[in-house]
N, C-alpha and C positions, 0 to 999 in steps of 0.2 A: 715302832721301836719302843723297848721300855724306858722307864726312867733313867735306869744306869747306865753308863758305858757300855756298851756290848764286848766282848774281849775280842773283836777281831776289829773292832772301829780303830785302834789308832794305827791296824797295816793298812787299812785302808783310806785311812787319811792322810798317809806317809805316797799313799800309790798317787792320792789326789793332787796331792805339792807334785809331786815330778811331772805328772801330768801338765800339769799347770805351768810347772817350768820348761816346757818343751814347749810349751803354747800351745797344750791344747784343753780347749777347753770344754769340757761337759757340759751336757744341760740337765743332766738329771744325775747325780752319788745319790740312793739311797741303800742304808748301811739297815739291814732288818736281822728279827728272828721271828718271825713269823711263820715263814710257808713250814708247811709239811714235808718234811723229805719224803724224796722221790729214792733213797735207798735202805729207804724203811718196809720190809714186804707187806708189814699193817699197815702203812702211810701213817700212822697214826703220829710218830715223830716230830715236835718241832726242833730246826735247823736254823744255824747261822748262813745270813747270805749276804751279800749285797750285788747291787745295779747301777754298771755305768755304763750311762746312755751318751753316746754323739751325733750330733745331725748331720743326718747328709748333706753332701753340695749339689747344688742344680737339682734339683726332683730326686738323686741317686738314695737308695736308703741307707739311711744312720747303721751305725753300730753300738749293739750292747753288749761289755762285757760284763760277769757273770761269775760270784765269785760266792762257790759256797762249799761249807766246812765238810762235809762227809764223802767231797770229791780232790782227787791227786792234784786236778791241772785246774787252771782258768778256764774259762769255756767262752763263746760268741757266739753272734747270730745279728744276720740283719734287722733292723727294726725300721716301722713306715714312719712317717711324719709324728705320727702320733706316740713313739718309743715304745708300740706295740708290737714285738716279735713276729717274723715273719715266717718262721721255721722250727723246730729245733735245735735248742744251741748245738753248737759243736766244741769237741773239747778240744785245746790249744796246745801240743804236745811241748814245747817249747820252755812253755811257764807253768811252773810249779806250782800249787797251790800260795804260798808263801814266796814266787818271786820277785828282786830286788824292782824295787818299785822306778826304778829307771830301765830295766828291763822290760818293766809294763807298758812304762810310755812308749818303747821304741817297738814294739811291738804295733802300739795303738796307730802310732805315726805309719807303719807298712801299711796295715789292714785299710785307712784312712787313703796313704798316697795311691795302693793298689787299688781299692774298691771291687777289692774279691771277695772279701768279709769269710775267705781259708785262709789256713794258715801256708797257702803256697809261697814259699821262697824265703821263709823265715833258715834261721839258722836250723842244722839236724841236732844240734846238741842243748839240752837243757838250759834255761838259765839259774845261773847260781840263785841260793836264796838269800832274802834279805837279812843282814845280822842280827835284827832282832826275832827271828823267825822261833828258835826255841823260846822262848818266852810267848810268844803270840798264840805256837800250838798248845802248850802248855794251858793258857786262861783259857782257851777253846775246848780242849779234850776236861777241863775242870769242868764246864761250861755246861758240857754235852753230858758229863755224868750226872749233874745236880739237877737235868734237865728232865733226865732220862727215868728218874725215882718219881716224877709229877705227875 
């Protein structure tokens, strides 16, 4: 992560509090711009992202979700003891890029109670987004064009 604030750390720090206040709790938030995007066709691109990882119970594998800027939805995937991916994430039809970060958690709570690590049995309808959502894409789409001239 650089020095500044990344413009997607405070949805994501907003996702972590509800997290937290549902009780659950991560073992791994990191908030990055790092990787290369993957819907860049040079790859050349760097992308905002973040990684939140939860351990499994009993030996079963954790979950990561999976949040980065030049994708619609949240994405998951199992991960082994070591918060190493086990698959290819999947995308999360449900959650919006920007949804309401108590939508996250209740989300995290299914994937977690069911240990299906799909989004089987989730609601068909979208969830709303969080209110500070245009403001969020907003520092992000700034973000990605001052990025994009580099």
């Amino acid at each position: 992560m650089t020095e500044q604030t990344l413009p997607h750390a405070p949805y994501i720090e907003a996702v972590q509090a509800a997290l937290l206040a549902a009780g659950l709790k991560p073992n791994i938030v990191d908030i990055r711009d790092s990787e290369t995007s993957p819907y860049d066709s040079d790859g050349m691109t760097t992308m905002l992202d973040a990684v939140i990882t939860f351990p499994g119970a009993d030996g079963t594998s954790g979950l990561a979700l999976v949040w980065e800027h030049p994708a619609d939805q949240w994405q998951g995937m199992p991960v082994d003891d070591q918060s190493r991916g086990e698959c290819e994430p999947y995308f999360i039809p449900t959650l919006p890029l920007y949804a309401t970060p108590s939508a996250v958690a209740s989300t995290v709570q299914h994937l977690l109670n069911t240990n299906t690590w799909k989004p089987t049995g989730l609601p068909v309808d979208r969830c709303s987004e969080w209110d500070q959502a245009v403001l969020a894409r907003a520092a992000v789409t700034a973000w990605a064009l001052k990025n994009s001239d580099e």
